[in-house]
N, C-alpha and C positions, 0 to 999 in steps of 0.2 A: 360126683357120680355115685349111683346109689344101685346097688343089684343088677350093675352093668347099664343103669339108665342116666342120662342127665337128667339131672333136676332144674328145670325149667321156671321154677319160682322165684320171683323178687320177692326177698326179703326185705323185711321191714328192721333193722338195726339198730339200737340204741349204744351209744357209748359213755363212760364217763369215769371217774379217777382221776383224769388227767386235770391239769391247771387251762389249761385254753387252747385253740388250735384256731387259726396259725399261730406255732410258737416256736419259738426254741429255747425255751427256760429250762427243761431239762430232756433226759431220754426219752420219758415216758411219754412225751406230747411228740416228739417228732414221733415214734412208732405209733402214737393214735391216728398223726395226719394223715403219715403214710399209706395207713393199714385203712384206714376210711377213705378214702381219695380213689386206691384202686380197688375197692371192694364198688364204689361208684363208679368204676369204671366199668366193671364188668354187669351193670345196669340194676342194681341192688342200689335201696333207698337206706342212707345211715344219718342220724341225729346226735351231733355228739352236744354232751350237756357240760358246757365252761363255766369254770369259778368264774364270779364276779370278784372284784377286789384289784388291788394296784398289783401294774404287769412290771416283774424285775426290770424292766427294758428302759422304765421312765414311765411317768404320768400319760403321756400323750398316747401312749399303748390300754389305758384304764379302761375297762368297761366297752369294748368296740363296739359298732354298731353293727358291726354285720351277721347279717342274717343267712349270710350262703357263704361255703368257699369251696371252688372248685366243685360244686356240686352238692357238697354237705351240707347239710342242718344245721345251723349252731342254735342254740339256745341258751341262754346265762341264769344261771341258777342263784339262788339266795346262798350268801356265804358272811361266816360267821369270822372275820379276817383277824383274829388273834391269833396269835403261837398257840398252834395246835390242835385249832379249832376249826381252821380253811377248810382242810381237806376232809374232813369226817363230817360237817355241817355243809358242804357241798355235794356231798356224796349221797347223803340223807336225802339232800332234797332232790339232786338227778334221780334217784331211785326211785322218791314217790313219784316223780312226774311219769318214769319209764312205766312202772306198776301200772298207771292209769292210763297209759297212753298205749297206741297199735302198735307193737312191738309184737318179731316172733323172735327174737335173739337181744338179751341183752350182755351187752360186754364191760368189764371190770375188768381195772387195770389200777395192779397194788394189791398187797394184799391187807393196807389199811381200808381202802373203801370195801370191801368185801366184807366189811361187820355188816353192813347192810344188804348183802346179796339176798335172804331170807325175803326180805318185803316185796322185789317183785314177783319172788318163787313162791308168794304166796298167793298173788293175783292171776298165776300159772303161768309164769312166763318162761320162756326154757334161759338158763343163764351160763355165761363163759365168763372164766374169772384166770386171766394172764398177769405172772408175775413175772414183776422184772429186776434183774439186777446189776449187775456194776459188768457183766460181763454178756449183756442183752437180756435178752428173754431166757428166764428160767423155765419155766414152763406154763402151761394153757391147760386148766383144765375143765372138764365140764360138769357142774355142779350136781347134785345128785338127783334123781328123777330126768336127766335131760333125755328126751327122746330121738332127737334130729340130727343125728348123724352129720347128714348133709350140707346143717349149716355150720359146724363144728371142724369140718372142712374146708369149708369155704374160710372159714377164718383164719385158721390156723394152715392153710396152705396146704390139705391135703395128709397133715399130720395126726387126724384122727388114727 
């Protein structure tokens, strides 16, 4: 709600930080599922951007094909699969696709992919960057310049 009005817009979402969804390899992917699944529920379009690379689970879990879950976007990003190198070289590249891509909200989750929050804030994209830690969500904050309220809301549940 914005000046006492709903805000009637489908947003366009991007996500990324995370290792893959559907997963349960750690916190951070079931809060992306979660937090993307009912953000498409409430008729908002989200694209969450997964590592490519071997899924703790076993091989058989590697590189999935799917293109939808539950609604969502997936996309499988270039990843650079050394120690150390996954999550910052998948981040990299979620970020360029997000910069170039129809995005009004892009989301960051970790505060390692967040070295690259600048590149879509520099193709004007409004950005949210949620950290997470051993005892949930630390906090959600919204990058400097962001203007939209509304969808800072919508994400964070109202905790704007």
């Amino acid at each position: 709600m914005m000046n006492g009005k709903v805000n009637s817009k489908k947003l366009k979402i991007a996500m990324l930080g995370h290792k893959r969804i559907p997963s349960r390899e750690g916190g951070i992917e079931i809060v992306v599922e979660e937090l993307s699944t009912r953000i498409v529920e409430q008729g908002h379009h989200v694209t969450c951007y997964n590592r490519k690379g071997h899924h703790v689970s076993g091989k058989e879990f590697d590189d999935s094909a799917l293109s939808e879950y539950k609604g969502v976007r997936l996309k499988s990003v270039c990843t650079i699969d050394k120690k150390g190198f996954a999550a910052i070289s998948s981040s990299f590249f979620a970020a360029l696709k997000a910069a170039f891509g129809r995005y009004d909200v892009v989301h960051f989750h970790a505060e390692g992919p967040c070295a690259v929050l600048w590149l879509p804030k520099m193709f004007g994209k409004r950005c949210i960057a949620t950290i997470h830690g051993a005892g949930g969500i630390i906090g959600t904050q919204k990058s400097s310049f962001f203007s939209f309220n509304g969808a800072l809301n919508l994400i964070t549940g109202g905790a704007a």
